[in-house]
matplotlib code that plots the C-alpha trace (Angstrom):
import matplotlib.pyplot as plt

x = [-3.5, 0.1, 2.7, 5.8, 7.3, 11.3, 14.0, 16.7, 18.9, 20.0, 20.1, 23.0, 22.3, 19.5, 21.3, 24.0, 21.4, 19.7, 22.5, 23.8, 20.2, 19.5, 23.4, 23.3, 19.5, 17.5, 14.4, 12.0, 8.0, 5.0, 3.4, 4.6, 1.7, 2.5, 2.4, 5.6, 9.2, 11.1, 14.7, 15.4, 18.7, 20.2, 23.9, 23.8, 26.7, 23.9, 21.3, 23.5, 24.2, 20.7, 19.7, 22.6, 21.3, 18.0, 19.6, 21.8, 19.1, 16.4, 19.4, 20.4, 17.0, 16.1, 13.6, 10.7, 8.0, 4.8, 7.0, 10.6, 12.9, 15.7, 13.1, 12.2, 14.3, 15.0, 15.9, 15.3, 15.7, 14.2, 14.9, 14.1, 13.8, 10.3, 10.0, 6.5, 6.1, 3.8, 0.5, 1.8, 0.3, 0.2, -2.8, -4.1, -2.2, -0.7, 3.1, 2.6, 6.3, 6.8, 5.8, 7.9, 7.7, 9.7, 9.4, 11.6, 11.4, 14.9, 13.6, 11.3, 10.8, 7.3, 4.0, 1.0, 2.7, 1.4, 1.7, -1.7, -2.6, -6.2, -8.2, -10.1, -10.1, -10.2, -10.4, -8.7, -6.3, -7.4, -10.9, -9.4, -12.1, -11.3, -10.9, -7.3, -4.4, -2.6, 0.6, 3.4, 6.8, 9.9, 13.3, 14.5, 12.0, 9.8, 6.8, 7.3, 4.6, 3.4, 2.7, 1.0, -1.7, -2.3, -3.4, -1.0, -0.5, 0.9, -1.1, -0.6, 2.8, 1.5, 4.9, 8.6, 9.7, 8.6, 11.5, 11.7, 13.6, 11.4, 12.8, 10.5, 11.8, 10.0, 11.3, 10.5, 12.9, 11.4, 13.7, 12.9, 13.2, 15.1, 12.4, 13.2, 12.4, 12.4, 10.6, 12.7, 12.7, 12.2]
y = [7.3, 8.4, 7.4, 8.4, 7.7, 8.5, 7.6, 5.4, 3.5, 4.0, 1.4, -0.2, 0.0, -1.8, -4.4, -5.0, -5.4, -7.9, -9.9, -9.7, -10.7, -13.2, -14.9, -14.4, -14.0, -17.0, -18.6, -17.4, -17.7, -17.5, -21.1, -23.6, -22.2, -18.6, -16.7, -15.0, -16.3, -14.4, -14.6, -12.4, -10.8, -11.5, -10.1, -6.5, -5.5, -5.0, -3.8, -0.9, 0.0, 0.5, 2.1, 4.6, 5.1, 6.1, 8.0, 10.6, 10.7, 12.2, 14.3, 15.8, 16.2, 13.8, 11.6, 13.1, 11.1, 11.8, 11.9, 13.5, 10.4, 11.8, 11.8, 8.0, 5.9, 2.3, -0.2, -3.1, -3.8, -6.6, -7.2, -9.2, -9.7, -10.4, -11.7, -12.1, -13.8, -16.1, -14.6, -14.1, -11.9, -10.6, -10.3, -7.4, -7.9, -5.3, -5.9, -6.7, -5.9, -2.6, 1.1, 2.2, -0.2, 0.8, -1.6, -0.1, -1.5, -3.5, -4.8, -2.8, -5.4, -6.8, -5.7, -5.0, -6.0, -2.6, -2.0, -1.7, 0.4, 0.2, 1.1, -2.6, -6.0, -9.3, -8.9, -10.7, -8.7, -9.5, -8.1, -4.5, -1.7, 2.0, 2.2, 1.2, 3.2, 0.9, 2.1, 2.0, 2.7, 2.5, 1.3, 2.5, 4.3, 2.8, 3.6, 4.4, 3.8, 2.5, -1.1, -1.8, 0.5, -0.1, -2.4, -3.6, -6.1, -6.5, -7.1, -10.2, -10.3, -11.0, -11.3, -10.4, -10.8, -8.0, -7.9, -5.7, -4.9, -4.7, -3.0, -2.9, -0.8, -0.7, 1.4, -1.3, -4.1, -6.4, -9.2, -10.7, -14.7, -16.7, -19.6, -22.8, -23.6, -26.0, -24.0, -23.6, -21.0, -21.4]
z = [15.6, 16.5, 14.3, 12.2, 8.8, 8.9, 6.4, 8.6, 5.8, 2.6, 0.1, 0.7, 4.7, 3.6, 2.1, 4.5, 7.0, 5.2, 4.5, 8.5, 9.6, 7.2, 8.6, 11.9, 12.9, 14.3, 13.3, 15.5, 16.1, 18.4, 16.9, 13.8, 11.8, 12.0, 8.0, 7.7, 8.4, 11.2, 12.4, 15.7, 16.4, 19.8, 19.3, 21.4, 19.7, 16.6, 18.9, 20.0, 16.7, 15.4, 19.0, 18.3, 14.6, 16.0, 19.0, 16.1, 13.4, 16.3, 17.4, 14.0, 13.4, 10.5, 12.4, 14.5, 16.5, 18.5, 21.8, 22.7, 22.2, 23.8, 27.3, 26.4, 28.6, 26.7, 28.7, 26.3, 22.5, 20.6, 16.9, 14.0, 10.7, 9.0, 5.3, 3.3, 0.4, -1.8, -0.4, 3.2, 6.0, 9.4, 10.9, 13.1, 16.6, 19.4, 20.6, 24.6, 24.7, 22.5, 23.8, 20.7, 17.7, 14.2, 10.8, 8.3, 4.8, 3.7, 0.2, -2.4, -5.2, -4.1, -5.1, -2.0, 1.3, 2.2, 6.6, 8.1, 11.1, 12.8, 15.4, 14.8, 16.5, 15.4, 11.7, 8.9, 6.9, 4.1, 4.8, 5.6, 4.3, 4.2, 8.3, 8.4, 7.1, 4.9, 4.1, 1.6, 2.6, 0.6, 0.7, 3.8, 5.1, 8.4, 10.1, 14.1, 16.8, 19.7, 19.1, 22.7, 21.6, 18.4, 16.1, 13.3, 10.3, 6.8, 4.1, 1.6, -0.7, -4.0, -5.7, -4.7, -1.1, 2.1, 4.0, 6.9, 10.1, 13.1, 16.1, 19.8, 22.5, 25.7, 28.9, 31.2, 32.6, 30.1, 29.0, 25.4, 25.6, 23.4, 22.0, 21.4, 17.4, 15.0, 12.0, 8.9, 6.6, 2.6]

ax = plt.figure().add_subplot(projection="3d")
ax.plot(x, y, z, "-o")
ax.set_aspect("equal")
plt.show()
């Protein structure tokens, strides 16, 4: 499997993200019974900003990928923020949207929540042998890959909250939908 682990924020990047996301993001999911609480970010203003904090750290040389990101041609960003807690998950899925898919880690006080990659279909999270790569990042760091190839979850939050910023950038003229929602977070 292809993927990267970068540093992109510092702590206090971290937290000023959190705190803008958690303001201005909206609730956001695919069904009303969905296992983590999401808020996407639609202002571009803050999409720019992250695509240019990407855009200098590959050019200084401080983030490296499978691929030459300075050849990948993004067209679209989509962003939210994802937060796991009392047990939740995310089951094994594959982004339809995201050739390039990052989730960089905003909180670190949480124990498991470990990121899953896997070659498998189908199967529970919870019921993840030795044939995934589960992954611990830390504050600030994320994991880079391409999400419409592989298969991808979070394990359970046993205590703390997960919260992370997701980022999918395709090089197509996909546009990501607003939703209508009525979910609330806790």
């Amino acid at each position: 499997m292809d993927y990267s682990i970068n540093k992109y924020f510092t702590p206090t990047e971290c937290s000023d993200i959190l705190n803008y996301c958690m303001q201005i993001g909206e609730i956001f999911n695919y069904n009303p019974n969905e296992n983590w609480d999401c808020r996407r970010i639609y202002v571009d203003e803050f999409k720019e900003t992250i695509l240019n904090k990407f855009k200098k750290l590959y050019s200084i040389g401080d983030t490296s990928y499978w691929f030459d990101f300075n050849k990948f041609d993004v067209k679209n960003i989509n962003i939210s923020l994802t937060r796991y807690y009392d047990g939740r998950f995310l089951n094994l899925h594959k982004d339809s949207t995201s050739q390039f898919t990052t989730v960089i880690l905003l909180t670190n006080e949480f124990s498991d929540g470990r990121f899953v990659l896997s070659n498998l279909q189908g199967n529970d999270i919870k019921d993840m042998r030795n044939d995934s790569d589960k992954i611990s990042l830390g504050l600030g760091y994320g994991i880079s890959f391409d999400g419409a190839k592989i298969f991808h979850g979070v394990m359970p939050v046993n205590s703390g909250i997960r919260c992370a910023l997701n980022v999918w950038m395709t090089d197509t003229n996909y546009n990501y939908h607003k939703l209508k929602n009525n979910k609330t977070l806790i």
